[in-house]
C-alpha positions as CSV (number, residue, x, y, z in Angstrom):
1,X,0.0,0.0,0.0
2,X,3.0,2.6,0.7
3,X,5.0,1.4,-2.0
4,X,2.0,2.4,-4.4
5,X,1.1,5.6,-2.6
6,X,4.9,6.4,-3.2
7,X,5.0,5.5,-7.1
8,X,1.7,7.5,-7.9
9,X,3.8,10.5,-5.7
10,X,6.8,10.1,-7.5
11,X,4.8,9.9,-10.9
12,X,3.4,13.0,-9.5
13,X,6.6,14.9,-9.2
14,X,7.5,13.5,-12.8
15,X,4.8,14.6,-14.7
16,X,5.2,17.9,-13.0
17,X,8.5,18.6,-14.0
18,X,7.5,17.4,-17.3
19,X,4.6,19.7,-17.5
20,X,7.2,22.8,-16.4
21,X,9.8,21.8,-18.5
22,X,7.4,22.4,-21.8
23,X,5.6,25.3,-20.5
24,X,8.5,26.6,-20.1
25,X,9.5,25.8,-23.5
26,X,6.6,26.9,-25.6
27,X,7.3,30.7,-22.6
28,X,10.6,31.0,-24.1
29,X,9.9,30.3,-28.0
30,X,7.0,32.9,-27.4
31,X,9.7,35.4,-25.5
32,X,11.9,35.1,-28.2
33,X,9.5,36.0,-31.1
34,X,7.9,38.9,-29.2
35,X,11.4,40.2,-28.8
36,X,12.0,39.7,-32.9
37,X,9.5,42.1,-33.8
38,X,10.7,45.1,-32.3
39,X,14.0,44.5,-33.6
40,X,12.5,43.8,-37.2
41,X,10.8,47.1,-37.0
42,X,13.7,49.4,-36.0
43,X,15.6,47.5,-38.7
44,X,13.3,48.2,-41.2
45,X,12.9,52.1,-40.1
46,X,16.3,52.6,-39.8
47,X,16.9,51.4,-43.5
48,X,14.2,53.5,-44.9
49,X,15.5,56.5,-43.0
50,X,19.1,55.9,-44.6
51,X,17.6,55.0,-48.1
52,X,15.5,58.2,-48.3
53,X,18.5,60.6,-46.4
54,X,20.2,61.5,-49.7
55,X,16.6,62.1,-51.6
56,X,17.3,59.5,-54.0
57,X,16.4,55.8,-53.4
58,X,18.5,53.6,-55.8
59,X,17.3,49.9,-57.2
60,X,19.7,48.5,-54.2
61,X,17.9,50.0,-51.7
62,X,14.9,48.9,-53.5
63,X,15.5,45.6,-52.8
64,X,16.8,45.8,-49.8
65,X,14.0,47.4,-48.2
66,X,11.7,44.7,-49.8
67,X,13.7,42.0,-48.6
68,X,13.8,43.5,-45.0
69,X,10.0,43.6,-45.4
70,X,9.6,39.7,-46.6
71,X,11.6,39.1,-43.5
72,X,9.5,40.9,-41.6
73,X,6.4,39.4,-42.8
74,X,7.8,36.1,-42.7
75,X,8.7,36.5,-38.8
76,X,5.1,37.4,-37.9
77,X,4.4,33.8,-39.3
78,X,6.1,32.0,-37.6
79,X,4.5,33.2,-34.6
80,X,5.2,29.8,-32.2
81,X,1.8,28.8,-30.8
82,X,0.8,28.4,-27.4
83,X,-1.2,25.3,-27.0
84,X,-1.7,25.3,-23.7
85,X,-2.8,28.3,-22.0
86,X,-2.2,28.7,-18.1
87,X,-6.0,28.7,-17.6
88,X,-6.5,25.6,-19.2
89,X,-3.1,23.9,-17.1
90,X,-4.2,25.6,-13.9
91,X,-7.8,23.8,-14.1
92,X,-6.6,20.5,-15.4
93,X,-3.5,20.1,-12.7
94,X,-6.8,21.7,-10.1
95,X,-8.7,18.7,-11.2
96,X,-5.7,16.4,-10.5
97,X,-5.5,17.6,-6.9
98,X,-9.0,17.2,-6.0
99,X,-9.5,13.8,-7.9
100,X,-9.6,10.8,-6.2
101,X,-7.4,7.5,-7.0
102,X,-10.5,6.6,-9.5
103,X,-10.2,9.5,-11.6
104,X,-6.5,10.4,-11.1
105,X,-5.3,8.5,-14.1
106,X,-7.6,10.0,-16.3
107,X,-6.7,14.2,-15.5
108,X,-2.8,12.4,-16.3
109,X,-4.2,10.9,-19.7
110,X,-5.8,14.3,-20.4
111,X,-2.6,16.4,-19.8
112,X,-0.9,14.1,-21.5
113,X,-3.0,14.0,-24.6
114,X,-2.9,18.0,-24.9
115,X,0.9,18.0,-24.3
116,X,0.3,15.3,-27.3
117,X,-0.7,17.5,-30.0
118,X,1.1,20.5,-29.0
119,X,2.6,20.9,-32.1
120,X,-0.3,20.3,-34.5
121,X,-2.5,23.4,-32.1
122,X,-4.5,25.6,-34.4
123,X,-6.7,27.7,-32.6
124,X,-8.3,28.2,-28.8
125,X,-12.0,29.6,-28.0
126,X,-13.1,30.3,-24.5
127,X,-16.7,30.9,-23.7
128,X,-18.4,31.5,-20.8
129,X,-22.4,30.0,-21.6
130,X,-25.3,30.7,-19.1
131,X,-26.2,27.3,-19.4
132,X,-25.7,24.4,-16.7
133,X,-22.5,22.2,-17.6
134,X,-24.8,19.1,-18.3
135,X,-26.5,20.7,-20.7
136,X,-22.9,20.8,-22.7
137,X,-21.9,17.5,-21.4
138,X,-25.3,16.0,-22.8
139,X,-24.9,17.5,-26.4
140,X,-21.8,16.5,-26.8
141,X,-22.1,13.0,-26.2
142,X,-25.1,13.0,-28.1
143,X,-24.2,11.6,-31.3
144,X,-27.7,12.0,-33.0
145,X,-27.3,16.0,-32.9
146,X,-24.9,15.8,-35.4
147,X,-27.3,15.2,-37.8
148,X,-30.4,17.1,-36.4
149,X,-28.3,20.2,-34.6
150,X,-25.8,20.7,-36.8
151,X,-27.5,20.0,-40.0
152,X,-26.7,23.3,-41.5
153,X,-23.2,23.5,-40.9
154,X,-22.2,19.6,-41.2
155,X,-24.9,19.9,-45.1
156,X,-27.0,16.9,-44.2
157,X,-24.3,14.8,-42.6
158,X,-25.7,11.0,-41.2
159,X,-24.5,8.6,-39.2
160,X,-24.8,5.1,-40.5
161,X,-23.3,3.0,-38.0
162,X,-21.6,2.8,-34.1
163,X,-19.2,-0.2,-35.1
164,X,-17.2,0.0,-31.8
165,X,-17.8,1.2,-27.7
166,X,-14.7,0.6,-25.3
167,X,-15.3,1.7,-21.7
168,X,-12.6,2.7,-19.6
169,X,-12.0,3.4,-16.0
170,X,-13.1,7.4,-16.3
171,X,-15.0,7.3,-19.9
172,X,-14.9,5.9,-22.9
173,X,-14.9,5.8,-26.7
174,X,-17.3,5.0,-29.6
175,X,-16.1,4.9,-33.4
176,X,-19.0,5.6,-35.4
177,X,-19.1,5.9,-39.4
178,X,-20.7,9.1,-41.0
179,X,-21.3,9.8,-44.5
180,X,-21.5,13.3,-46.7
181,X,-24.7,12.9,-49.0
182,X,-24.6,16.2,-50.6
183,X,-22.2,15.7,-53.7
184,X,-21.8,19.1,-53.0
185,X,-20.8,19.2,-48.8
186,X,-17.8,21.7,-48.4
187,X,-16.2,18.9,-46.0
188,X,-15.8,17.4,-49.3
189,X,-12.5,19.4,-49.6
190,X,-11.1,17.8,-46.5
191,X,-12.4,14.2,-46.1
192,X,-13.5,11.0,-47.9
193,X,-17.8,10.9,-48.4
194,X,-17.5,8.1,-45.7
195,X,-15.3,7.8,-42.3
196,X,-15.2,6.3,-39.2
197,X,-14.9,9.0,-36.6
198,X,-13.8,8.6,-32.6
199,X,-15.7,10.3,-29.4
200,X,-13.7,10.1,-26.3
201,X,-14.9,10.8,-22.6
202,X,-11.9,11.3,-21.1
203,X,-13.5,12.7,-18.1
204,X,-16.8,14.2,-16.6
205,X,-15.1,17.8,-17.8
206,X,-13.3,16.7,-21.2
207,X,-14.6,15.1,-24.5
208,X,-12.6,14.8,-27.7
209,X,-13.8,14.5,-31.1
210,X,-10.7,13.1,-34.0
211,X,-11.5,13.4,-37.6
212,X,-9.8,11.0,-40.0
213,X,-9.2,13.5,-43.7
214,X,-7.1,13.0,-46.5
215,X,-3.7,11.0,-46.7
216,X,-3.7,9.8,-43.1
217,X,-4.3,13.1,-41.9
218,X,-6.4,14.1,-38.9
219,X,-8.6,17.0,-37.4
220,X,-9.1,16.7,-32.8
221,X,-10.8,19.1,-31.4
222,X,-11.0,18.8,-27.8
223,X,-13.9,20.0,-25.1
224,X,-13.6,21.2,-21.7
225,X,-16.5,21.8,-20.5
226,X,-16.6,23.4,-16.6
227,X,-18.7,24.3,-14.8
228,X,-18.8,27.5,-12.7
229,X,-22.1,27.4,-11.1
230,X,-25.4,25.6,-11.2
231,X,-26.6,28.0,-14.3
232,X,-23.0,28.3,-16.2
233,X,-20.4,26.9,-17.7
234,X,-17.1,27.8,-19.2
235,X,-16.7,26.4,-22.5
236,X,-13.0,25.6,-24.0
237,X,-12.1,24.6,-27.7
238,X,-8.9,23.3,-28.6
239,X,-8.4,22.6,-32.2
240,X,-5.2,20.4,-33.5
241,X,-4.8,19.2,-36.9
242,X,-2.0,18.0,-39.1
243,X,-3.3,18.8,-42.4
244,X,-0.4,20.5,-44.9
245,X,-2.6,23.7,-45.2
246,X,-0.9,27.1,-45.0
247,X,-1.4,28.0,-41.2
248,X,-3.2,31.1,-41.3
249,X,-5.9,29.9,-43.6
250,X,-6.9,26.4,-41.9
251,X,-7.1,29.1,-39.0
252,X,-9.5,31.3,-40.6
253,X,-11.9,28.1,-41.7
254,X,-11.6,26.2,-38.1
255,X,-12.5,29.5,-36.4
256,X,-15.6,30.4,-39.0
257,X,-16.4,26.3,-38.3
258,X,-16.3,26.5,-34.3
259,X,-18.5,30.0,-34.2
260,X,-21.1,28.4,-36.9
261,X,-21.4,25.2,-34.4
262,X,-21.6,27.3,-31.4
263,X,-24.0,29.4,-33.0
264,X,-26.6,26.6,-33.8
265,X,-25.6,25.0,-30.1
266,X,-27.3,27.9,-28.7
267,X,-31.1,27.2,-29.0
268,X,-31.0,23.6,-28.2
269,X,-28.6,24.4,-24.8
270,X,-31.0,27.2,-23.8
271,X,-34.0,24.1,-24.4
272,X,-32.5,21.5,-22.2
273,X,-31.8,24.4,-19.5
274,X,-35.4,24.7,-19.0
275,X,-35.8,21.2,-18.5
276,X,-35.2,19.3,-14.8
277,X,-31.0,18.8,-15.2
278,X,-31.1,16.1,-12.9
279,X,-33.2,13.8,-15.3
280,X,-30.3,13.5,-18.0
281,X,-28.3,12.0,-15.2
282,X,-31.1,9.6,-14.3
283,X,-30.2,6.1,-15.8
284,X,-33.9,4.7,-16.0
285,X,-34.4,7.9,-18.5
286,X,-31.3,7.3,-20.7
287,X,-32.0,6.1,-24.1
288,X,-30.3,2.7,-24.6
289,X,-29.8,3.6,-28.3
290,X,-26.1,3.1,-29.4
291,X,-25.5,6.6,-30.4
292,X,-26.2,7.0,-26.7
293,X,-23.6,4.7,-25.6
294,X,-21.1,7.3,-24.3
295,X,-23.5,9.3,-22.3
296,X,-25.4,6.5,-20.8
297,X,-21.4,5.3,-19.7
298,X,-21.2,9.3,-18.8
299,X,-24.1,8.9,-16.1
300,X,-23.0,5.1,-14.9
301,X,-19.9,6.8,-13.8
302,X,-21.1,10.3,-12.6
303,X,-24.5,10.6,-12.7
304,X,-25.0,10.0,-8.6
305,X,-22.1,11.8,-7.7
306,X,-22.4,15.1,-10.1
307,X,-23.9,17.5,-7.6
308,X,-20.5,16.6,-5.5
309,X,-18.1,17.2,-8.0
310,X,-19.5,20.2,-9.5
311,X,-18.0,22.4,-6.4
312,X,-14.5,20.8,-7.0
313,X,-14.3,22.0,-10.5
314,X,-15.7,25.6,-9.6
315,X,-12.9,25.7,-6.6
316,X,-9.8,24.9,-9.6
317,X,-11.9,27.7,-11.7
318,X,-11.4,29.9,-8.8
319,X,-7.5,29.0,-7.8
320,X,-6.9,29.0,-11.3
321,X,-7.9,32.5,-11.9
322,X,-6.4,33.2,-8.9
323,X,-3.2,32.1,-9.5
324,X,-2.8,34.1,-12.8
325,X,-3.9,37.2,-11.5
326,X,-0.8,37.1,-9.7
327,X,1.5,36.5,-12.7
Protein backbone atom coordinates (compact mmCIF):
# COMPACT_ATOMS: atom_id res chain seq x y z
CA UNK A 1 0.00 0.00 0.00
CA UNK A 2 2.96 2.60 0.73
CA UNK A 3 5.01 1.38 -1.98
CA UNK A 4 1.95 2.41 -4.42
CA UNK A 5 1.15 5.64 -2.56
CA UNK A 6 4.92 6.36 -3.20
CA UNK A 7 5.04 5.48 -7.05
CA UNK A 8 1.68 7.46 -7.88
CA UNK A 9 3.85 10.48 -5.70
CA UNK A 10 6.82 10.13 -7.50
CA UNK A 11 4.77 9.85 -10.88
CA UNK A 12 3.37 13.04 -9.49
CA UNK A 13 6.60 14.92 -9.16
CA UNK A 14 7.54 13.52 -12.80
CA UNK A 15 4.78 14.58 -14.70
CA UNK A 16 5.16 17.94 -13.01
CA UNK A 17 8.55 18.61 -14.03
CA UNK A 18 7.48 17.36 -17.28
CA UNK A 19 4.62 19.68 -17.53
CA UNK A 20 7.23 22.77 -16.43
CA UNK A 21 9.80 21.84 -18.49
CA UNK A 22 7.40 22.39 -21.84
CA UNK A 23 5.64 25.31 -20.51
CA UNK A 24 8.50 26.62 -20.07
CA UNK A 25 9.49 25.79 -23.54
CA UNK A 26 6.65 26.91 -25.55
CA UNK A 27 7.32 30.72 -22.65
CA UNK A 28 10.59 30.96 -24.06
CA UNK A 29 9.88 30.29 -27.98
CA UNK A 30 7.03 32.92 -27.36
CA UNK A 31 9.68 35.44 -25.49
CA UNK A 32 11.91 35.07 -28.23
CA UNK A 33 9.49 36.02 -31.10
CA UNK A 34 7.91 38.91 -29.18
CA UNK A 35 11.40 40.20 -28.84
CA UNK A 36 12.03 39.72 -32.87
CA UNK A 37 9.55 42.14 -33.84
CA UNK A 38 10.72 45.14 -32.33
CA UNK A 39 14.00 44.50 -33.63
CA UNK A 40 12.51 43.84 -37.25
CA UNK A 41 10.76 47.14 -37.01
CA UNK A 42 13.71 49.44 -35.99
CA UNK A 43 15.63 47.54 -38.68
CA UNK A 44 13.28 48.21 -41.19
CA UNK A 45 12.93 52.13 -40.14
CA UNK A 46 16.28 52.56 -39.75
CA UNK A 47 16.88 51.42 -43.53
CA UNK A 48 14.18 53.55 -44.89
CA UNK A 49 15.47 56.53 -43.01
CA UNK A 50 19.12 55.87 -44.60
CA UNK A 51 17.58 54.98 -48.12
CA UNK A 52 15.52 58.20 -48.30
CA UNK A 53 18.53 60.63 -46.43
CA UNK A 54 20.15 61.45 -49.73
CA UNK A 55 16.63 62.13 -51.62
CA UNK A 56 17.34 59.49 -54.02
CA UNK A 57 16.42 55.79 -53.40
CA UNK A 58 18.46 53.56 -55.82
CA UNK A 59 17.27 49.94 -57.23
CA UNK A 60 19.68 48.53 -54.24
CA UNK A 61 17.92 50.03 -51.66
CA UNK A 62 14.88 48.91 -53.51
CA UNK A 63 15.55 45.63 -52.76
CA UNK A 64 16.79 45.84 -49.75
CA UNK A 65 14.00 47.43 -48.25
CA UNK A 66 11.66 44.70 -49.78
CA UNK A 67 13.71 42.00 -48.63
CA UNK A 68 13.76 43.50 -44.96
CA UNK A 69 9.97 43.57 -45.44
CA UNK A 70 9.61 39.71 -46.61
CA UNK A 71 11.56 39.06 -43.47
CA UNK A 72 9.51 40.90 -41.61
CA UNK A 73 6.40 39.36 -42.79
CA UNK A 74 7.82 36.11 -42.72
CA UNK A 75 8.68 36.51 -38.76
CA UNK A 76 5.12 37.42 -37.94
CA UNK A 77 4.37 33.77 -39.33
CA UNK A 78 6.11 31.97 -37.56
CA UNK A 79 4.54 33.23 -34.57
CA UNK A 80 5.21 29.78 -32.20
CA UNK A 81 1.85 28.83 -30.85
CA UNK A 82 0.76 28.37 -27.42
CA UNK A 83 -1.24 25.34 -26.99
CA UNK A 84 -1.72 25.25 -23.72
CA UNK A 85 -2.82 28.34 -21.96
CA UNK A 86 -2.25 28.73 -18.11
CA UNK A 87 -6.03 28.71 -17.60
CA UNK A 88 -6.54 25.56 -19.16
CA UNK A 89 -3.07 23.93 -17.10
CA UNK A 90 -4.16 25.57 -13.95
CA UNK A 91 -7.78 23.80 -14.10
CA UNK A 92 -6.57 20.53 -15.41
CA UNK A 93 -3.52 20.15 -12.70
CA UNK A 94 -6.76 21.71 -10.06
CA UNK A 95 -8.72 18.73 -11.17
CA UNK A 96 -5.74 16.41 -10.48
CA UNK A 97 -5.50 17.58 -6.92
CA UNK A 98 -8.95 17.21 -6.03
CA UNK A 99 -9.52 13.76 -7.87
CA UNK A 100 -9.59 10.78 -6.17
CA UNK A 101 -7.35 7.47 -7.02
CA UNK A 102 -10.52 6.58 -9.53
CA UNK A 103 -10.18 9.52 -11.62
CA UNK A 104 -6.51 10.43 -11.11
CA UNK A 105 -5.26 8.50 -14.08
CA UNK A 106 -7.60 9.99 -16.28
CA UNK A 107 -6.67 14.20 -15.55
CA UNK A 108 -2.83 12.45 -16.26
CA UNK A 109 -4.17 10.95 -19.73
CA UNK A 110 -5.80 14.28 -20.42
CA UNK A 111 -2.58 16.42 -19.80
CA UNK A 112 -0.91 14.05 -21.47
CA UNK A 113 -3.00 14.02 -24.61
CA UNK A 114 -2.89 17.96 -24.87
CA UNK A 115 0.85 18.02 -24.33
CA UNK A 116 0.34 15.28 -27.29
CA UNK A 117 -0.75 17.49 -29.96
CA UNK A 118 1.07 20.51 -28.99
CA UNK A 119 2.60 20.91 -32.07
CA UNK A 120 -0.27 20.29 -34.48
CA UNK A 121 -2.55 23.40 -32.12
CA UNK A 122 -4.52 25.56 -34.43
CA UNK A 123 -6.67 27.70 -32.65
CA UNK A 124 -8.28 28.17 -28.78
CA UNK A 125 -12.00 29.65 -27.96
CA UNK A 126 -13.12 30.26 -24.54
CA UNK A 127 -16.74 30.93 -23.68
CA UNK A 128 -18.39 31.50 -20.80
CA UNK A 129 -22.40 30.01 -21.57
CA UNK A 130 -25.30 30.71 -19.05
CA UNK A 131 -26.23 27.30 -19.42
CA UNK A 132 -25.65 24.44 -16.71
CA UNK A 133 -22.50 22.22 -17.55
CA UNK A 134 -24.83 19.11 -18.29
CA UNK A 135 -26.52 20.67 -20.71
CA UNK A 136 -22.93 20.84 -22.73
CA UNK A 137 -21.88 17.47 -21.44
CA UNK A 138 -25.32 15.95 -22.77
CA UNK A 139 -24.94 17.46 -26.38
CA UNK A 140 -21.78 16.54 -26.79
CA UNK A 141 -22.10 12.96 -26.17
CA UNK A 142 -25.06 13.03 -28.06
CA UNK A 143 -24.25 11.56 -31.32
CA UNK A 144 -27.65 12.04 -33.05
CA UNK A 145 -27.30 16.00 -32.90
CA UNK A 146 -24.91 15.83 -35.44
CA UNK A 147 -27.30 15.17 -37.78
CA UNK A 148 -30.37 17.05 -36.43
CA UNK A 149 -28.32 20.18 -34.57
CA UNK A 150 -25.76 20.75 -36.82
CA UNK A 151 -27.48 20.01 -39.99
CA UNK A 152 -26.71 23.26 -41.51
CA UNK A 153 -23.18 23.49 -40.89
CA UNK A 154 -22.18 19.60 -41.21
CA UNK A 155 -24.89 19.89 -45.11
CA UNK A 156 -27.02 16.91 -44.18
CA UNK A 157 -24.27 14.84 -42.59
CA UNK A 158 -25.72 11.05 -41.15
CA UNK A 159 -24.50 8.57 -39.16
CA UNK A 160 -24.85 5.11 -40.47
CA UNK A 161 -23.28 2.99 -38.02
CA UNK A 162 -21.61 2.79 -34.13
CA UNK A 163 -19.25 -0.19 -35.12
CA UNK A 164 -17.21 0.03 -31.77
CA UNK A 165 -17.82 1.21 -27.66
CA UNK A 166 -14.65 0.65 -25.33
CA UNK A 167 -15.33 1.74 -21.72
CA UNK A 168 -12.59 2.73 -19.57
CA UNK A 169 -12.00 3.43 -16.05
CA UNK A 170 -13.14 7.36 -16.34
CA UNK A 171 -14.99 7.34 -19.85
CA UNK A 172 -14.91 5.85 -22.87
CA UNK A 173 -14.92 5.79 -26.70
CA UNK A 174 -17.32 5.01 -29.55
CA UNK A 175 -16.13 4.87 -33.41
CA UNK A 176 -19.01 5.59 -35.42
CA UNK A 177 -19.08 5.86 -39.44
CA UNK A 178 -20.74 9.09 -41.02
CA UNK A 179 -21.34 9.85 -44.51
CA UNK A 180 -21.52 13.29 -46.69
CA UNK A 181 -24.75 12.92 -49.01
CA UNK A 182 -24.60 16.21 -50.62
CA UNK A 183 -22.23 15.72 -53.72
CA UNK A 184 -21.81 19.08 -53.05
CA UNK A 185 -20.85 19.19 -48.82
CA UNK A 186 -17.79 21.71 -48.36
CA UNK A 187 -16.22 18.93 -46.03
CA UNK A 188 -15.75 17.45 -49.27
CA UNK A 189 -12.47 19.38 -49.56
CA UNK A 190 -11.11 17.84 -46.49
CA UNK A 191 -12.39 14.15 -46.11
CA UNK A 192 -13.48 10.98 -47.93
CA UNK A 193 -17.78 10.94 -48.45
CA UNK A 194 -17.52 8.12 -45.70
CA UNK A 195 -15.26 7.82 -42.31
CA UNK A 196 -15.18 6.31 -39.18
CA UNK A 197 -14.85 8.96 -36.57
CA UNK A 198 -13.80 8.62 -32.60
CA UNK A 199 -15.66 10.34 -29.40
CA UNK A 200 -13.74 10.10 -26.35
CA UNK A 201 -14.85 10.78 -22.62
CA UNK A 202 -11.91 11.27 -21.05
CA UNK A 203 -13.51 12.71 -18.11
CA UNK A 204 -16.84 14.23 -16.60
CA UNK A 205 -15.07 17.82 -17.79
CA UNK A 206 -13.33 16.71 -21.17
CA UNK A 207 -14.56 15.08 -24.51
CA UNK A 208 -12.57 14.84 -27.71
CA UNK A 209 -13.80 14.49 -31.11
CA UNK A 210 -10.72 13.12 -34.01
CA UNK A 211 -11.54 13.37 -37.56
CA UNK A 212 -9.77 10.99 -40.01
CA UNK A 213 -9.18 13.50 -43.71
CA UNK A 214 -7.07 13.02 -46.49
CA UNK A 215 -3.68 11.05 -46.70
CA UNK A 216 -3.74 9.75 -43.08
CA UNK A 217 -4.34 13.06 -41.94
CA UNK A 218 -6.44 14.10 -38.95
CA UNK A 219 -8.62 16.96 -37.38
CA UNK A 220 -9.08 16.65 -32.82
CA UNK A 221 -10.75 19.09 -31.45
CA UNK A 222 -10.99 18.83 -27.81
CA UNK A 223 -13.88 20.03 -25.13
CA UNK A 224 -13.60 21.21 -21.66
CA UNK A 225 -16.53 21.83 -20.47
CA UNK A 226 -16.60 23.37 -16.60
CA UNK A 227 -18.72 24.33 -14.82
CA UNK A 228 -18.84 27.49 -12.75
CA UNK A 229 -22.11 27.44 -11.10
CA UNK A 230 -25.42 25.63 -11.21
CA UNK A 231 -26.61 27.96 -14.32
CA UNK A 232 -22.95 28.30 -16.25
CA UNK A 233 -20.43 26.93 -17.75
CA UNK A 234 -17.09 27.82 -19.17
CA UNK A 235 -16.72 26.35 -22.49
CA UNK A 236 -12.97 25.57 -24.05
CA UNK A 237 -12.12 24.56 -27.66
CA UNK A 238 -8.93 23.27 -28.61
CA UNK A 239 -8.39 22.61 -32.16
CA UNK A 240 -5.21 20.36 -33.54
CA UNK A 241 -4.76 19.20 -36.87
CA UNK A 242 -1.98 18.00 -39.08
CA UNK A 243 -3.25 18.85 -42.36
CA UNK A 244 -0.35 20.50 -44.89
CA UNK A 245 -2.58 23.71 -45.21
CA UNK A 246 -0.88 27.14 -45.04
CA UNK A 247 -1.38 27.97 -41.22
CA UNK A 248 -3.19 31.07 -41.28
CA UNK A 249 -5.90 29.86 -43.63
CA UNK A 250 -6.86 26.45 -41.89
CA UNK A 251 -7.10 29.11 -38.99
CA UNK A 252 -9.46 31.25 -40.62
CA UNK A 253 -11.92 28.13 -41.74
CA UNK A 254 -11.60 26.24 -38.10
CA UNK A 255 -12.53 29.45 -36.41
CA UNK A 256 -15.59 30.41 -38.96
CA UNK A 257 -16.44 26.28 -38.33
CA UNK A 258 -16.28 26.46 -34.34
CA UNK A 259 -18.49 29.95 -34.22
CA UNK A 260 -21.11 28.45 -36.92
CA UNK A 261 -21.39 25.16 -34.37
CA UNK A 262 -21.62 27.32 -31.37
CA UNK A 263 -24.03 29.42 -32.98
CA UNK A 264 -26.62 26.60 -33.80
CA UNK A 265 -25.58 25.03 -30.07
CA UNK A 266 -27.29 27.91 -28.66
CA UNK A 267 -31.13 27.16 -28.96
CA UNK A 268 -30.98 23.59 -28.23
CA UNK A 269 -28.60 24.38 -24.85
CA UNK A 270 -30.99 27.17 -23.76
CA UNK A 271 -34.02 24.12 -24.37
CA UNK A 272 -32.50 21.46 -22.21
CA UNK A 273 -31.78 24.45 -19.46
CA UNK A 274 -35.43 24.74 -19.00
CA UNK A 275 -35.79 21.21 -18.48
CA UNK A 276 -35.25 19.30 -14.85
CA UNK A 277 -31.04 18.76 -15.22
CA UNK A 278 -31.06 16.08 -12.86
CA UNK A 279 -33.18 13.79 -15.35
CA UNK A 280 -30.28 13.53 -18.03
CA UNK A 281 -28.34 12.05 -15.23
CA UNK A 282 -31.05 9.63 -14.33
CA UNK A 283 -30.20 6.09 -15.82
CA UNK A 284 -33.91 4.73 -16.03
CA UNK A 285 -34.43 7.90 -18.52
CA UNK A 286 -31.25 7.28 -20.73
CA UNK A 287 -32.00 6.12 -24.14
CA UNK A 288 -30.26 2.68 -24.57
CA UNK A 289 -29.81 3.60 -28.32
CA UNK A 290 -26.09 3.15 -29.41
CA UNK A 291 -25.51 6.58 -30.39
CA UNK A 292 -26.16 7.02 -26.69
CA UNK A 293 -23.58 4.70 -25.61
CA UNK A 294 -21.13 7.33 -24.28
CA UNK A 295 -23.54 9.31 -22.28
CA UNK A 296 -25.41 6.48 -20.77
CA UNK A 297 -21.39 5.31 -19.71
CA UNK A 298 -21.16 9.25 -18.78
CA UNK A 299 -24.12 8.91 -16.08
CA UNK A 300 -23.02 5.14 -14.91
CA UNK A 301 -19.85 6.75 -13.79
CA UNK A 302 -21.13 10.30 -12.58
CA UNK A 303 -24.48 10.55 -12.67
CA UNK A 304 -25.05 9.99 -8.64
CA UNK A 305 -22.10 11.76 -7.70
CA UNK A 306 -22.36 15.15 -10.08
CA UNK A 307 -23.93 17.50 -7.63
CA UNK A 308 -20.49 16.57 -5.55
CA UNK A 309 -18.14 17.22 -7.99
CA UNK A 310 -19.54 20.25 -9.50
CA UNK A 311 -18.00 22.36 -6.42
CA UNK A 312 -14.51 20.83 -6.96
CA UNK A 313 -14.32 21.96 -10.53
CA UNK A 314 -15.71 25.65 -9.63
CA UNK A 315 -12.88 25.68 -6.64
CA UNK A 316 -9.85 24.88 -9.57
CA UNK A 317 -11.89 27.74 -11.70
CA UNK A 318 -11.40 29.85 -8.84
CA UNK A 319 -7.54 29.03 -7.84
CA UNK A 320 -6.88 28.98 -11.34
CA UNK A 321 -7.94 32.47 -11.94
CA UNK A 322 -6.41 33.21 -8.85
CA UNK A 323 -3.20 32.13 -9.47
CA UNK A 324 -2.81 34.11 -12.79
CA UNK A 325 -3.93 37.17 -11.49
CA UNK A 326 -0.78 37.05 -9.66
CA UNK A 327 1.52 36.46 -12.71
Amino acid sequence: MSSNILQKNDFKVINNQYLEISLFITNFKNGIWVFGIPSWLFGITDRTVASFADGYLSAIEVIHLFTASFFFLSWLYLKPDQSLTSDTLGIIQNYRADANSYQYEGYLSIQARMLELQEQHMIGQEYILPFPYLCQIYHLLNLKHLESIHNFSLNNLKIINVSYFQPTAIGGMVKFQTVLNSPINPLRIWRQPIVEVDLTLHSPYTVELSIPVYNGKRIVVIFNAIPLSNTEHKFLVDIYSDLEWPRPLLQIILHFASCLTLFEDLPYLQKLAQRNIQRLVSLNRVSNHETMWLFQRFVDLYGSSIESSEPKAIKAIEESQGATSFK
